[in-house]
N, C-alpha and C positions, 0 to 999 in steps of 0.2 A: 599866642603870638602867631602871625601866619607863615605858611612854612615858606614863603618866598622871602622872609625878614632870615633864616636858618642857613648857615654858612657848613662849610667843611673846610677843617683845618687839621693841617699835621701837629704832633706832640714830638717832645724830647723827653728823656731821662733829667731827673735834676740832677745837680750834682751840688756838693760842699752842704755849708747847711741851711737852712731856709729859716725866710722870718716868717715867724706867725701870723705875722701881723696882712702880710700877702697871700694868706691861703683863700682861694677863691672855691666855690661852691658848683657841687657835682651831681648828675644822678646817671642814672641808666636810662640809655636812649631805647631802650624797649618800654619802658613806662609811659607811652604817649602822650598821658594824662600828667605827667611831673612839672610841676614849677621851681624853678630852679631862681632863686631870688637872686637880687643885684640888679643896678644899674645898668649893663651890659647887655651886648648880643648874644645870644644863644647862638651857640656853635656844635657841632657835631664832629665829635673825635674819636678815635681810636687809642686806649690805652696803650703804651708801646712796652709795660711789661707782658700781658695777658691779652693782649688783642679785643679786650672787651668792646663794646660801642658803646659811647659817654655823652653826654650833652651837658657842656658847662655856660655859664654867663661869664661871656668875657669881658670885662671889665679894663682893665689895663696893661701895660707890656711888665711884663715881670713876675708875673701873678702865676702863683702854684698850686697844682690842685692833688687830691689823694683821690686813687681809685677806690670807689665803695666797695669792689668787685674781693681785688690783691691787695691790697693797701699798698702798691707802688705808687711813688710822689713823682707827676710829670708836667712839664710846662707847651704851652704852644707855641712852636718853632718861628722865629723870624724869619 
């Protein structure tokens, strides 16, 4: 994907409990070469437990992802 299509966005913490069914798909943004599937933009985040740098396919509003890093579950902020 070209890095002009690659966004940056802010995360939150989840909270309550999550459906499965919304878990969206994650790697590490040092892995240059990662394809990160889904229909979505690729974005470029920062975990907000562990500070890691994430690149998710975003997909829709609602959608949760699990850091491969901490296993902290966090969403992208509205």
């Amino acid at each position: 994907m070209a890095e002009s299509l690659k966004q940056q966005r802010q995360t939150k913490k989840t909270e309550g409990s999550l459906d499965p069914d919304k878990q969206g798909k994650e790697s590490a943004a040092s892995d240059q070469n990662a394809e990160v599937g889904g229909r979505g933009v690729l974005i470029f985040v920062t975990c907000p437990h562990c500070g890691s740098s994430r690149i998710i396919s975003f997909d829709y509003e609602g959608e949760w992802f699990t850091c491969s890093q901490c296993q902290g579950t966090y969403q992208v902020a509205s």
